[in-house]
PAZAPA-4460 file (N, C-alpha, C; in steps of 0.05 Angstrom, whole numbers, plus 32768, in hexadecimal, padded with zeros to 4 digits):
% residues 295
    n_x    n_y    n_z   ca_x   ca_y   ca_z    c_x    c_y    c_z   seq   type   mol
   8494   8A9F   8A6A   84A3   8AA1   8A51   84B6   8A89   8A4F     1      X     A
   84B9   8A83   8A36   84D0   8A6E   8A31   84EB   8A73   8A37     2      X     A
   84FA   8A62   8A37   8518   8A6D   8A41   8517   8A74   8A27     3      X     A
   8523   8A6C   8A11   8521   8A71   89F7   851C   8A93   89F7     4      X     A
   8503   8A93   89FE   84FF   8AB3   89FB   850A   8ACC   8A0A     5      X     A
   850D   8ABA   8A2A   851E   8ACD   8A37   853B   8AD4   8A28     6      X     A
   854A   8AC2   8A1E   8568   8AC6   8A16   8565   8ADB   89FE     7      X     A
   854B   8AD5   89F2   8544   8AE8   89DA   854A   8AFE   89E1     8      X     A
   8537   8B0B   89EE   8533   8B23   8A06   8551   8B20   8A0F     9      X     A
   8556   8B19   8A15   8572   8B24   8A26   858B   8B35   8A15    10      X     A
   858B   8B20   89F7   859B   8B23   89F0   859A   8B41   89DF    11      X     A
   857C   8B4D   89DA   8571   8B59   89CE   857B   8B78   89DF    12      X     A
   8571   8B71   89FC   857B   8B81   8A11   8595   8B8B   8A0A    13      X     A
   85A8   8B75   8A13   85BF   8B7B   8A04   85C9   8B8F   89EE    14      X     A
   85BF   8B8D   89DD   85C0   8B99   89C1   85B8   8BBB   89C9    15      X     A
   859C   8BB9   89D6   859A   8BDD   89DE   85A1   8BE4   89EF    16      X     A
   85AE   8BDB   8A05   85C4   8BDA   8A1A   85DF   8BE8   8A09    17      X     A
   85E8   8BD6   89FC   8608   8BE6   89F0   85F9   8BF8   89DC    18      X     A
   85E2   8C04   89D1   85DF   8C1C   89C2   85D6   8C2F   89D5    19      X     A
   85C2   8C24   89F6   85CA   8C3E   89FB   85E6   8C4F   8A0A    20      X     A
   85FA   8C35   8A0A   8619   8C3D   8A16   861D   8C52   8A02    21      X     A
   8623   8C47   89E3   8626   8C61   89CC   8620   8C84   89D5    22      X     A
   85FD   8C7F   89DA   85F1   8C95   89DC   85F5   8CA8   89F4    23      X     A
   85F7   8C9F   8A01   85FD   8CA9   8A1F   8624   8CAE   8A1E    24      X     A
   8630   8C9E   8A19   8649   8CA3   8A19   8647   8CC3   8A00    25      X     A
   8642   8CC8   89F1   863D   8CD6   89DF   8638   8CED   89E3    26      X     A
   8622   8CE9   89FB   860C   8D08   89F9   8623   8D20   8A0A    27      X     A
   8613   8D38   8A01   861F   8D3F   8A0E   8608   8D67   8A0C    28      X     A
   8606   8D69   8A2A   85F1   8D7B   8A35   85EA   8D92   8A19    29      X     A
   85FC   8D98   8A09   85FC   8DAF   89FD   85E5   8DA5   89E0    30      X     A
   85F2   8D90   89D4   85DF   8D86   89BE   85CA   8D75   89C9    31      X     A
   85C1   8D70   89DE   85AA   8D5D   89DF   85AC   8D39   89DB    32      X     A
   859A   8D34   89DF   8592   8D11   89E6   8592   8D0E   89C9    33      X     A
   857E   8D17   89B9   8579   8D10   899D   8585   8D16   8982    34      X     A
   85A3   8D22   8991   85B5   8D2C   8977   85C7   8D19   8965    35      X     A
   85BC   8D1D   8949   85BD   8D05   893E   85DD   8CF7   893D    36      X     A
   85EF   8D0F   894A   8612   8D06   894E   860F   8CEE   8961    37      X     A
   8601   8CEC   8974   85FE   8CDA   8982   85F8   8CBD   897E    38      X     A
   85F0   8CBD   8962   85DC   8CA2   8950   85EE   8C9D   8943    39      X     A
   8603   8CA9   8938   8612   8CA6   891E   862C   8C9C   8921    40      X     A
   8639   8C90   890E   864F   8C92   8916   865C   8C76   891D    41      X     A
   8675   8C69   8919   8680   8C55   8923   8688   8C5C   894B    42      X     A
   8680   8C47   894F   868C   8C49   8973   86A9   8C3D   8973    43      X     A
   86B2   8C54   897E   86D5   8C57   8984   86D6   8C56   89A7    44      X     A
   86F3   8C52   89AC   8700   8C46   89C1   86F7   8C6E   89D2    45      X     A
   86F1   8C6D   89E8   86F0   8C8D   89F3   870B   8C98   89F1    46      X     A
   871B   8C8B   89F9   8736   8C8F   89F8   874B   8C95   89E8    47      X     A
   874F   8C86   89CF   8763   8C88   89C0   8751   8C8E   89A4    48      X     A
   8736   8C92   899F   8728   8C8D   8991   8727   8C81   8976    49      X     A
   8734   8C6A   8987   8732   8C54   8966   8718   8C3D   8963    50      X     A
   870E   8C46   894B   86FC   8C35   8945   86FD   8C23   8953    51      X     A
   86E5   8C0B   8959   86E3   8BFB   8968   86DF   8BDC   8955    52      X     A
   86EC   8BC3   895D   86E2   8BAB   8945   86CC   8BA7   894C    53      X     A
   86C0   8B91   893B   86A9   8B88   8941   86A6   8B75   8963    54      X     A
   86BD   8B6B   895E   86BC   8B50   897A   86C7   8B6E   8991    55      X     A
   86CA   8B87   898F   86D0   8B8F   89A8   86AD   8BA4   89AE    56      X     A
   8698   8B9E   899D   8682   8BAA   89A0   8669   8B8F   89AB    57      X     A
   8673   8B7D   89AC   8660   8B67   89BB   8657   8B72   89D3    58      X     A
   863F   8B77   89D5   8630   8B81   89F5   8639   8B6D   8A0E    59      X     A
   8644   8B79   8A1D   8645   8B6B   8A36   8663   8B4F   8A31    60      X     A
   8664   8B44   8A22   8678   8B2B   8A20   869A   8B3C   8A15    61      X     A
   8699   8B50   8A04   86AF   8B5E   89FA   86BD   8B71   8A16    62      X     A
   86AA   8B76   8A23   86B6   8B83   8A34   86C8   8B6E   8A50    63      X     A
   86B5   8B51   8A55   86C4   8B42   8A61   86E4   8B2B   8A50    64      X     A
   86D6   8B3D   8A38   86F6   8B25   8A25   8707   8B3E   8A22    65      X     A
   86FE   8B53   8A26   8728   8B66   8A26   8724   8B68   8A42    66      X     A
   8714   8B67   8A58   871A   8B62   8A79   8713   8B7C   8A75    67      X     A
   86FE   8B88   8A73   8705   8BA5   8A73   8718   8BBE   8A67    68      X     A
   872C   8BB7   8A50   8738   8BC8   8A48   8735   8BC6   8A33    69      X     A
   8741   8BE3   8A2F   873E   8BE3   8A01   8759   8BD3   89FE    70      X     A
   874F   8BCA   89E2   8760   8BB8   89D5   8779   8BC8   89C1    71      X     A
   8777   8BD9   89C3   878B   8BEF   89B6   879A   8BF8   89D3    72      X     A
   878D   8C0E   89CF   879D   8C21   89F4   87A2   8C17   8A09    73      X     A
   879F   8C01   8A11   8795   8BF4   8A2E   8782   8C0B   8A3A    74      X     A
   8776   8C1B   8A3B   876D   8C2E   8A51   8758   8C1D   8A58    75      X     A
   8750   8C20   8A75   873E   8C10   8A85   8721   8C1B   8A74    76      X     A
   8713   8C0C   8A71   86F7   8C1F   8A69   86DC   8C14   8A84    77      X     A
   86CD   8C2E   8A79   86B4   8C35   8A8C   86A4   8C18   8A92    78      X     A
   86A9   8C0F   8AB5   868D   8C00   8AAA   8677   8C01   8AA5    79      X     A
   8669   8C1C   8AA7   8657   8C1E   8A8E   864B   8C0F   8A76    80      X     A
   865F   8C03   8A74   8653   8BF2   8A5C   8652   8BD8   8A68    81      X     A
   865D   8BCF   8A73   8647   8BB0   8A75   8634   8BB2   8A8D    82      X     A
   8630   8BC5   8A9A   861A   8BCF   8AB8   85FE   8BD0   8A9D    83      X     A
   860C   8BE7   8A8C   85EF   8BEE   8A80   85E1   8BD8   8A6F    84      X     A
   85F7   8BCB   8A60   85F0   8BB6   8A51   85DA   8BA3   8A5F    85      X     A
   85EA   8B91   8A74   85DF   8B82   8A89   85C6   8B8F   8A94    86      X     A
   85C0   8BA1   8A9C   85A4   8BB3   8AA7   8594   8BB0   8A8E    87      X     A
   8599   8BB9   8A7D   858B   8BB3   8A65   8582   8B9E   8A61    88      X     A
   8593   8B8F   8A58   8589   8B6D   8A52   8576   8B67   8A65    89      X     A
   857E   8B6D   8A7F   8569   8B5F   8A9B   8551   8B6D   8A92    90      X     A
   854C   8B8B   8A8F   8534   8B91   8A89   851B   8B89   8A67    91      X     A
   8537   8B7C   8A65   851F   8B70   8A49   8517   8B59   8A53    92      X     A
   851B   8B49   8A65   8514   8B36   8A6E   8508   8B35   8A86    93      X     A
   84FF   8B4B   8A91   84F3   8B49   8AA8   84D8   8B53   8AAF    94      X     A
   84E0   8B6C   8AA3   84C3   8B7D   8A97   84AA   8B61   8A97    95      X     A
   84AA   8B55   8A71   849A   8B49   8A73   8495   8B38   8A8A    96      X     A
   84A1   8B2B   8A99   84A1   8B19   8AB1   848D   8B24   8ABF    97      X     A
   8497   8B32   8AD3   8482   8B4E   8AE3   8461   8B54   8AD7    98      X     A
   8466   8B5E   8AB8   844E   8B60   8AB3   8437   8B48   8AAB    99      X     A
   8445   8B35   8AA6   8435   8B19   8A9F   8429   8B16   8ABD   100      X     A
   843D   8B16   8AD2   842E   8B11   8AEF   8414   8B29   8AEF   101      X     A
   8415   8B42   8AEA   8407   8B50   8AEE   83ED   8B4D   8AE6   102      X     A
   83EF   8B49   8ACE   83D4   8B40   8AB7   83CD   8B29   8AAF   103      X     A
   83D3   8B15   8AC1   83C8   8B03   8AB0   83AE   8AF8   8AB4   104      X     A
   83A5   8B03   8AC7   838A   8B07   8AD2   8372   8B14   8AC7   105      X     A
   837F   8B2F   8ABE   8370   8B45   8ABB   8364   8B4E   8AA5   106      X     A
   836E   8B44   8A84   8364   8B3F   8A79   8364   8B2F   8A63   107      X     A
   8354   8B2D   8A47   8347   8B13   8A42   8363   8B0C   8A2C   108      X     A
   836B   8B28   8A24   8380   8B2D   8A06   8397   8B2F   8A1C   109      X     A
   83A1   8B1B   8A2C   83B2   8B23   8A3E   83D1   8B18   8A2F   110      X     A
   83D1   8B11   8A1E   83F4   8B15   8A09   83EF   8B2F   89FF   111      X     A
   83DE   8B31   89F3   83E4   8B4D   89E8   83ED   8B65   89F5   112      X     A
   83DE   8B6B   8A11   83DE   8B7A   8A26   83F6   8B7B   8A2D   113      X     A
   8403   8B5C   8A34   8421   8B59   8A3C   8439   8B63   8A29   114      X     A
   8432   8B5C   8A12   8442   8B62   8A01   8446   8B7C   89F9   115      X     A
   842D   8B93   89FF   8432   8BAD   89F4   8436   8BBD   8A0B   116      X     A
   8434   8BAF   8A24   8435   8BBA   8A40   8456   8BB2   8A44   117      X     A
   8464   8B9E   8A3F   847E   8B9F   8A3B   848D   8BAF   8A32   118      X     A
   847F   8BB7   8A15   848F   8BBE   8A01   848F   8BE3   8A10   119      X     A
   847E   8BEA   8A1B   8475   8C06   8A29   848B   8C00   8A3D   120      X     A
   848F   8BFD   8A4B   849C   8BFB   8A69   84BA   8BF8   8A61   121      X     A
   84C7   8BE3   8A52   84DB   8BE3   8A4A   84EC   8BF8   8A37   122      X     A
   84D5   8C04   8A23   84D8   8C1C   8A24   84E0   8C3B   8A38   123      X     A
   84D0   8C35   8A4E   84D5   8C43   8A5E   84E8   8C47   8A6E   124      X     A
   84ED   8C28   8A79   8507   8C1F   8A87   8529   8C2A   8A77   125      X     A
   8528   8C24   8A63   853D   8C31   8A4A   8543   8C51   8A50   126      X     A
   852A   8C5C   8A52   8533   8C77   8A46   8537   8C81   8A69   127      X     A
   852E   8C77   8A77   8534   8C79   8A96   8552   8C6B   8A9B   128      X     A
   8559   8C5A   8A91   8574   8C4F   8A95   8586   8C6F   8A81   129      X     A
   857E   8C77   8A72   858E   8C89   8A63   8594   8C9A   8A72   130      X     A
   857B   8CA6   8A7E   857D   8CC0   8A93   858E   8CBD   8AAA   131      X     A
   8594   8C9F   8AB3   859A   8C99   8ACE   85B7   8C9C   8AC2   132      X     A
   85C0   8C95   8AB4   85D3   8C9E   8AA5   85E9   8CB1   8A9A   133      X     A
   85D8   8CC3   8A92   85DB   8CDA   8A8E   85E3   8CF0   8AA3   134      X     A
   85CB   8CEB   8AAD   85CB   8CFF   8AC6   85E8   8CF4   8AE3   135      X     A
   85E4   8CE4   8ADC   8604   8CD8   8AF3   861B   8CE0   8AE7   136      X     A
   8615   8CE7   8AC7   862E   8CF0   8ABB   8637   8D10   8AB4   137      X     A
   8619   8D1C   8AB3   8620   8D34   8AAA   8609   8D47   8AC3   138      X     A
   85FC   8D3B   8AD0   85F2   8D48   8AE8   85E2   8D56   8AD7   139      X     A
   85D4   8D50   8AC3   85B0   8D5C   8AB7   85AC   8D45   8AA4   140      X     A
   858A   8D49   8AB1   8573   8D33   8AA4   856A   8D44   8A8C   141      X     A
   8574   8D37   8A72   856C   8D4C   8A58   854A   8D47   8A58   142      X     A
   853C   8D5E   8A50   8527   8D66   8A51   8518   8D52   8A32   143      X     A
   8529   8D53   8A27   851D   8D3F   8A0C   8511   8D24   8A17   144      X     A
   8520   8D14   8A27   851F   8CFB   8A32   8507   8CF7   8A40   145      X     A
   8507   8D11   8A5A   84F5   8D15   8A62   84DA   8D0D   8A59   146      X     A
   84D2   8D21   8A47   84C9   8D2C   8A37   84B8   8D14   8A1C   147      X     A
   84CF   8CFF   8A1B   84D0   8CE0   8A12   84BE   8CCE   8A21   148      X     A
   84C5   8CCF   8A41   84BD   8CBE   8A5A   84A0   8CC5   8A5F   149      X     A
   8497   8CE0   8A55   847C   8CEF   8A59   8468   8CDA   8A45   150      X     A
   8476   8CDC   8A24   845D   8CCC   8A15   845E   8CB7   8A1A   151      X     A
   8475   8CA9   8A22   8473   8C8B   8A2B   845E   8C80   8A4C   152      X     A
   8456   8CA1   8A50   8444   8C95   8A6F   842B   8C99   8A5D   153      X     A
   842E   8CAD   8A4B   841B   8CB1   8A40   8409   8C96   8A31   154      X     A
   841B   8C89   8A23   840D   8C6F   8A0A   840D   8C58   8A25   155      X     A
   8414   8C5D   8A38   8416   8C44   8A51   83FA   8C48   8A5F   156      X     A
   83E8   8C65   8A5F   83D5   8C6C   8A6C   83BD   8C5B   8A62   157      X     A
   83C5   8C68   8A45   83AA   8C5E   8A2B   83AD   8C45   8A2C   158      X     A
   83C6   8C39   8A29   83C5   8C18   8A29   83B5   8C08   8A45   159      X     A
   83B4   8C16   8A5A   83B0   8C01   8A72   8392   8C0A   8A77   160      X     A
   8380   8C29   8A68   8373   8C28   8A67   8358   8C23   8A4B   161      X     A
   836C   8C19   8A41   8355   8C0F   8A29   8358   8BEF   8A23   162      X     A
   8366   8BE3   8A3D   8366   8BC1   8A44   8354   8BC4   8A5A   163      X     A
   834F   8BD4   8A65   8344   8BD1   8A7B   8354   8BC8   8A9B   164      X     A
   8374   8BC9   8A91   8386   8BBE   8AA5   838B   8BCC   8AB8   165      X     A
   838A   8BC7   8AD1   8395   8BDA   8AF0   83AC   8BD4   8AE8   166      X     A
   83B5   8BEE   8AF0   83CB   8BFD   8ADD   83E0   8C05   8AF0   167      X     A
   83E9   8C02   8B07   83F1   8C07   8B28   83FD   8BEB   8B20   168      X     A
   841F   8BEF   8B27   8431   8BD3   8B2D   842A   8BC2   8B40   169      X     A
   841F   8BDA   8B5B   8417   8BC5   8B71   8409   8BAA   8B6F   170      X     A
   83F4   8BAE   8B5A   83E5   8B93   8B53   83C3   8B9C   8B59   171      X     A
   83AF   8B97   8B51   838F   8B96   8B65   838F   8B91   8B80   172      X     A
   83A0   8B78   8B88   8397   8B61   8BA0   83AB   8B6F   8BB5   173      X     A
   83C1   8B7D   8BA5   83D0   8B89   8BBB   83BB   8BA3   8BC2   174      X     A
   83BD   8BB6   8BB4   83A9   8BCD   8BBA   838C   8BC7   8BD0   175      X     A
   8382   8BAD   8BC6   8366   8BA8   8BD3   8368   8BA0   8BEA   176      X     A
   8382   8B9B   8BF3   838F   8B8F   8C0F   8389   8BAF   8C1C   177      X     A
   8390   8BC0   8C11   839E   8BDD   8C1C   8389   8BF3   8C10   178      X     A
   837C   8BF3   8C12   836C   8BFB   8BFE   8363   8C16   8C10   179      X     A
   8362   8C17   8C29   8363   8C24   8C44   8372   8C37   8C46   180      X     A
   8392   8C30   8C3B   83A4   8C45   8C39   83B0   8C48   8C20   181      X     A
   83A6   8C40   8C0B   83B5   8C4D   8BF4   8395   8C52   8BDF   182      X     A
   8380   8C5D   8BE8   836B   8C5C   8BDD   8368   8C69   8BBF   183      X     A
   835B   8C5C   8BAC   8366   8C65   8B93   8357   8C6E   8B80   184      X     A
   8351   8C7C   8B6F   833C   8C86   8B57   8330   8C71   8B4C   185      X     A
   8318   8C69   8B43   830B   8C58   8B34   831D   8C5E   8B18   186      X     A
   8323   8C72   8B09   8326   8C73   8AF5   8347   8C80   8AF1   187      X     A
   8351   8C64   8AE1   8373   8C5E   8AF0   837C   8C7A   8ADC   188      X     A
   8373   8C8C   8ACC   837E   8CA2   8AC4   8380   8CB2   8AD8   189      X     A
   836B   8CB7   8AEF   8373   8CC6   8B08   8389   8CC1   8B1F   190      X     A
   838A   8CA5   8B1C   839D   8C96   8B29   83B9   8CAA   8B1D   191      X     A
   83BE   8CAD   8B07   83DB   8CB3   8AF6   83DB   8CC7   8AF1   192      X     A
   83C3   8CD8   8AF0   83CB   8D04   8AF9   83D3   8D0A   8B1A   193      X     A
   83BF   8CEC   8B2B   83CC   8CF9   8B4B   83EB   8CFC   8B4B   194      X     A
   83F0   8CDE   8B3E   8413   8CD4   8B4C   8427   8CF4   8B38   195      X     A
   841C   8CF8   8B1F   8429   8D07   8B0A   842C   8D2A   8B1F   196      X     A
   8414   8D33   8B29   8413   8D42   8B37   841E   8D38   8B57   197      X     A
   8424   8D2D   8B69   842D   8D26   8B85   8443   8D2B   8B72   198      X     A
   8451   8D14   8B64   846F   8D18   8B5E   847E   8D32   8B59   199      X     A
   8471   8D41   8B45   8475   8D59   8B3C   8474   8D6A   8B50   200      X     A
   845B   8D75   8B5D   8461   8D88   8B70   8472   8D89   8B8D   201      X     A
   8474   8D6E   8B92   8488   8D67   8BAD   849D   8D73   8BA0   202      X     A
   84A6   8D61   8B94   84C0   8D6A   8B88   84C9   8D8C   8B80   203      X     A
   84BA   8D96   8B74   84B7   8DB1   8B71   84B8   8DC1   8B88   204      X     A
   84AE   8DB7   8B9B   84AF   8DC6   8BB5   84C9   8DC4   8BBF   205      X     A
   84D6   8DB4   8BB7   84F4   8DA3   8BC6   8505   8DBD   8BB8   206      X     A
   8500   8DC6   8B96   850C   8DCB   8B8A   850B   8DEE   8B90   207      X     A
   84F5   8DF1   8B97   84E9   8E08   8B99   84FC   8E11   8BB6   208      X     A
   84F5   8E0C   8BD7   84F9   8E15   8BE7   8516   8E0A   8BEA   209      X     A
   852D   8DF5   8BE0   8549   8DF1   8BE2   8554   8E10   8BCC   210      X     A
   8545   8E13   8BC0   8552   8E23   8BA3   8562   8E17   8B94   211      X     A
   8553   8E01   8B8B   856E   8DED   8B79   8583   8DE1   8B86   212      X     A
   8585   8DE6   8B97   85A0   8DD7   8BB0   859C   8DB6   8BB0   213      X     A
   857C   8DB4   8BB6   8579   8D91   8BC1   8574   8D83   8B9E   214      X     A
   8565   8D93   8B8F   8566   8D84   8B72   8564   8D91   8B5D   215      X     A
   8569   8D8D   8B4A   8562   8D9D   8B2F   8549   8DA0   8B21   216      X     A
   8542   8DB0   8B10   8523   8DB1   8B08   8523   8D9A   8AF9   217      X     A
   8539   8D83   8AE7   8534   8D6F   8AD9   852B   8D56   8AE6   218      X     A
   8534   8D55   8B10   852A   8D45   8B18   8504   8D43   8B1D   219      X     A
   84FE   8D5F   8B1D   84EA   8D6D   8B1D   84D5   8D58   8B11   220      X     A
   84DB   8D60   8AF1   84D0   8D54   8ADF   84CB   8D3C   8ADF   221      X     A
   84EB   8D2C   8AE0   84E6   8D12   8AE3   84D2   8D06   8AEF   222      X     A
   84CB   8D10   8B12   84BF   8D03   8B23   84A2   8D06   8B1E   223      X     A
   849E   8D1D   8B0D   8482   8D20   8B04   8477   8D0A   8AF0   224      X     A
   848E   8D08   8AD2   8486   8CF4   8AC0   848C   8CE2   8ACE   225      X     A
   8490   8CCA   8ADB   8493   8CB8   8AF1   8475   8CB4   8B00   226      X     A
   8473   8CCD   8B15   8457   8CC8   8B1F   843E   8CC6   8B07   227      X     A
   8446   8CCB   8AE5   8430   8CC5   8AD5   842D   8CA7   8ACF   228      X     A
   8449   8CA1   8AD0   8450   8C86   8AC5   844B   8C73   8AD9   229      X     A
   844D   8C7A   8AEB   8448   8C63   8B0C   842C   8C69   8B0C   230      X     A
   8425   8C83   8B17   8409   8C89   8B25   8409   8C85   8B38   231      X     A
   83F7   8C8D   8B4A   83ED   8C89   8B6C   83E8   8C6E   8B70   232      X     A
   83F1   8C60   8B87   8400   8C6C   8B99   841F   8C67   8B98   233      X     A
   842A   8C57   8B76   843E   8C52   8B75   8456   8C61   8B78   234      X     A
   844A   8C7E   8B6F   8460   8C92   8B6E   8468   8C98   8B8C   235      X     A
   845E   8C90   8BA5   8460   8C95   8BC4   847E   8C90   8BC6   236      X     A
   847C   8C6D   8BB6   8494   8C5A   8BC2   84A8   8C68   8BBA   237      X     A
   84A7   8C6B   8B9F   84B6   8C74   8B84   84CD   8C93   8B96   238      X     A
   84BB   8C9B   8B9F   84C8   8CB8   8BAF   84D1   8CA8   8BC7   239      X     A
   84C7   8CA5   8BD1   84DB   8C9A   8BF0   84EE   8C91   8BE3   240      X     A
   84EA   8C78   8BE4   850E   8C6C   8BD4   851A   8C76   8BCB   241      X     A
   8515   8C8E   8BBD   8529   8C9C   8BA9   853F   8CAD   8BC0   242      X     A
   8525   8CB1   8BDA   8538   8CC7   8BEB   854A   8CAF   8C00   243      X     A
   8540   8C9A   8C04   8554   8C86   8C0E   8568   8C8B   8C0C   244      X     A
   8566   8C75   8BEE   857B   8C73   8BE1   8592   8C88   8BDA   245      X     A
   8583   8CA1   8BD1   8593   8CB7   8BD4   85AB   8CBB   8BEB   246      X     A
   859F   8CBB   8C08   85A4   8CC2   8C1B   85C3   8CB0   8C1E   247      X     A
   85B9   8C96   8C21   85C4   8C76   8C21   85DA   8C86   8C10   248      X     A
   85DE   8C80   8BF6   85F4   8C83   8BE1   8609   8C99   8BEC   249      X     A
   85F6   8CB6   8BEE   8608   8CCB   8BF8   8619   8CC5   8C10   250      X     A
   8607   8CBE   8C27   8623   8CB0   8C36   8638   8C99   8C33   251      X     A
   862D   8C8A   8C2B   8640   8C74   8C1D   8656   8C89   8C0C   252      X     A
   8654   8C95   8BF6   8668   8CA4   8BEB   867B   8CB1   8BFC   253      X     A
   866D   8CC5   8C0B   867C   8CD4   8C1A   868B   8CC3   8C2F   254      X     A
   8683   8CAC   8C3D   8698   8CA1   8C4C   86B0   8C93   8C3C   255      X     A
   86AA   8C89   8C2F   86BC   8C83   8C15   86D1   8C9F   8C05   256      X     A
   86C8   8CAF   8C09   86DC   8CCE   8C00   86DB   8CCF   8BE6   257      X     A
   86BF   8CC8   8BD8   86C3   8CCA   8BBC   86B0   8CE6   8BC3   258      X     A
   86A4   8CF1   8BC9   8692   8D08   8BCF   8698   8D15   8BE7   259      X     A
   8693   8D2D   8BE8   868C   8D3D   8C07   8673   8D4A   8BFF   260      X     A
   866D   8D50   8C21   8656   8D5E   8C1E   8644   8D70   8C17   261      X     A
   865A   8D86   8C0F   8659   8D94   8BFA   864A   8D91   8BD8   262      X     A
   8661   8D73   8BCF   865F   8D71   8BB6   8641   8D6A   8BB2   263      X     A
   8634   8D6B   8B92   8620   8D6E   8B8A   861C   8D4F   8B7D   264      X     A
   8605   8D43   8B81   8606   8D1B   8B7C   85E5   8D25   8B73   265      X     A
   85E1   8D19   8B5D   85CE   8D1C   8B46   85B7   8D07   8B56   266      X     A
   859C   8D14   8B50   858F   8CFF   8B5E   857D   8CE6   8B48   267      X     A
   857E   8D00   8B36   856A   8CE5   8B20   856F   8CCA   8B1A   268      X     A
   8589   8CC6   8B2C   8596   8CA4   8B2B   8584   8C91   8B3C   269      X     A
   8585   8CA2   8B50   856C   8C99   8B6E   855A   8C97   8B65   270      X     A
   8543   8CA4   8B58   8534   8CA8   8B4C   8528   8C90   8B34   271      X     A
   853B   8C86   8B25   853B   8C7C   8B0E   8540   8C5B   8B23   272      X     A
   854D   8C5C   8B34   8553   8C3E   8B39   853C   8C39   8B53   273      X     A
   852D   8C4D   8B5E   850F   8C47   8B6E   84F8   8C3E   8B66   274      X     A
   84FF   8C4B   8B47   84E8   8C41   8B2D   84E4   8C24   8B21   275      X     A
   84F9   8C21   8B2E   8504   8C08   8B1D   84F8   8BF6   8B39   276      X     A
   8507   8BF7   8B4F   84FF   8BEF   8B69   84DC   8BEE   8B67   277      X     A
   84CF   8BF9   8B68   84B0   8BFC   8B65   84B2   8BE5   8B57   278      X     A
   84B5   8BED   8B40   84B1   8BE3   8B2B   84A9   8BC0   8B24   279      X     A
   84C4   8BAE   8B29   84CC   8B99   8B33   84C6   8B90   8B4D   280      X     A
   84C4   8BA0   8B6A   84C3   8B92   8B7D   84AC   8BA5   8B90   281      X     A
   84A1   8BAE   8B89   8489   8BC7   8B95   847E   8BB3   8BA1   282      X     A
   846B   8BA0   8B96   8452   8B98   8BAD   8463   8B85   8BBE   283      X     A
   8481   8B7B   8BBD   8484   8B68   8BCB   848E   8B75   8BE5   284      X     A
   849E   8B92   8BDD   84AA   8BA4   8BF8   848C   8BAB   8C0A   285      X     A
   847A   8BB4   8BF3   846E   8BC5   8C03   8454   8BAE   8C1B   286      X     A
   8455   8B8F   8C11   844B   8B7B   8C20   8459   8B7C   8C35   287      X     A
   8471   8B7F   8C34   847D   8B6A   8C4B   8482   8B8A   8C5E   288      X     A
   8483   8BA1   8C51   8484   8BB3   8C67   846C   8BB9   8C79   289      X     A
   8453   8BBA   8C6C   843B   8BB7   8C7D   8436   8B99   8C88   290      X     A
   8448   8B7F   8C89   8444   8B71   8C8E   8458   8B73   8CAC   291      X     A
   8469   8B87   8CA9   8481   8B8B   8CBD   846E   8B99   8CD1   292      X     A
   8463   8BAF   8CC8   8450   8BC2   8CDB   8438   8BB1   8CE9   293      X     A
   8437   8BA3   8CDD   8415   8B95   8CE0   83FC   8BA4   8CD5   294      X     A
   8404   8BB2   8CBF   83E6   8BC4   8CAE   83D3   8BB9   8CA1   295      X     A
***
């Protein structure tokens, strides 16, 4: 891509970065993801709730020109808003990156492919940044979103199979390396009911024999629409990391005394940022760890 185009993308990022700060700052468990209070409306300060100017709604730059504070109240505000902004932006510009490497091989309409295989993924990435979101804030993955992430594995299935594209982040040449231990369906729709089913029922079992203790039925879900959206054998990674990272964070918190052991730490964050991990860096971890083993 051109730089030209990346700043495009970035800045674009930007833009649904601070709308989904709006939405998420907004929601709230009782009315749902899609309540139109959420869409409407001038965005005010959380605090003193005074309307906001235009130069204090700039994604990402307004928040470094008051240093972090409202320009009325002083009250410190969330960084939230320039984490999400910035994650955003990166993902409008990276997505395509990733997927141009993936396809440019594979087939003949390979802009097109890229371009609607972007526009799918970045989609996806969004409403997964919402959840990761949400759920760190209010400790449930709304079932709408869910539910959102489902048709988006869905138009991602039909798309990779009516290009004819291997449809697995890992890549062909990575798989055909490994082909031994991650052996895979001829027909990449089977590939994406295994991972949709492994994800779903592991998890269910977690949910099932803890009794809700280790996760909630929304993580449930998630990991199911996920293993549709990844497929076999992506959704493997996708779950380990999530429990890593999980693990990793919870102690980090708790030595830090922002948590005890007791308290309850949402996992769909783990979850949402493993996806992402696959996502971006799958065949290069998963080279160099069978390159560590000697496999």
């Amino acid at each position: 891509m051109s730089t030209y185009l990346e700043i495009g993308l970035f800045l674009l990022g930007l833009a649904f970065g601070s709308f989904l700060n709006v939405v998420t700052l907004r929601y709230s468990p009782e009315e749902g993801f899609y309540h139109k209070k959420h869409y409407s409306g001038r965005s005010r300060c959380l605090y003193c709730q005074r309307n906001l100017s235009w130069y204090e709604m700039i994604p990402l730059f307004s928040y470094l020109f008051l240093k972090g504070k409202c320009h009325s109240c002083q009250s410190k505000l969330t960084v939230q808003y320039p984490l999400v902004e910035l994650v955003s932006g990166l993902i409008f510009v990276f997505v395509p990156i990733i997927l141009r490497g993936l396809f440019l091989s594979l087939s003949p309409n390979v802009l097109v492919l890229i371009a609607t295989s972007s526009i799918i993924w970045i989609t996806a990435f969004m409403f997964m940044l919402a959840m990761l979101v949400i759920d760190w804030r209010h400790y449930v993955i709304p079932n709408s979103v869910s539910l959102t992430l489902f048709i988006v594995a869905l138009i991602w299935i039909v798309v990779g199979q009516y290009n004819g594209a291997f449809s697995s982040i890992y890549g062909s040449s990575f798989l055909k390396q490994f082909a031994a231990i991650f052996p895979q369906f001829s027909f990449q729709i089977l590939n994406h009911l295994t991972g949709a089913l492994l994800g779903l029922l592991f998890f269910l079992a977690i949910f099932v024999f803890s009794k809700g203790r280790a996760m909630g039925m929304g993580d449930v879900k998630l990991m199911g629409v996920l293993g549709l959206l990844f497929g076999w054998p992506d959704i493997l990674v996708v779950m380990l990391l999530s429990f890593i990272i999980g693990a990793l964070t919870s102690v980090f918190l708790m030595l830090r005394g922002k948590k005890k052991i007791t308290d309850k730490i949402p996992f769909g964050p783990f979850i949402v940022i493993s996806a992402a991990i696959v996502f971006f860096f799958g065949a290069g971890l998963m080279s160099a760890y069978f390159g560590i083993i000697g496999a």
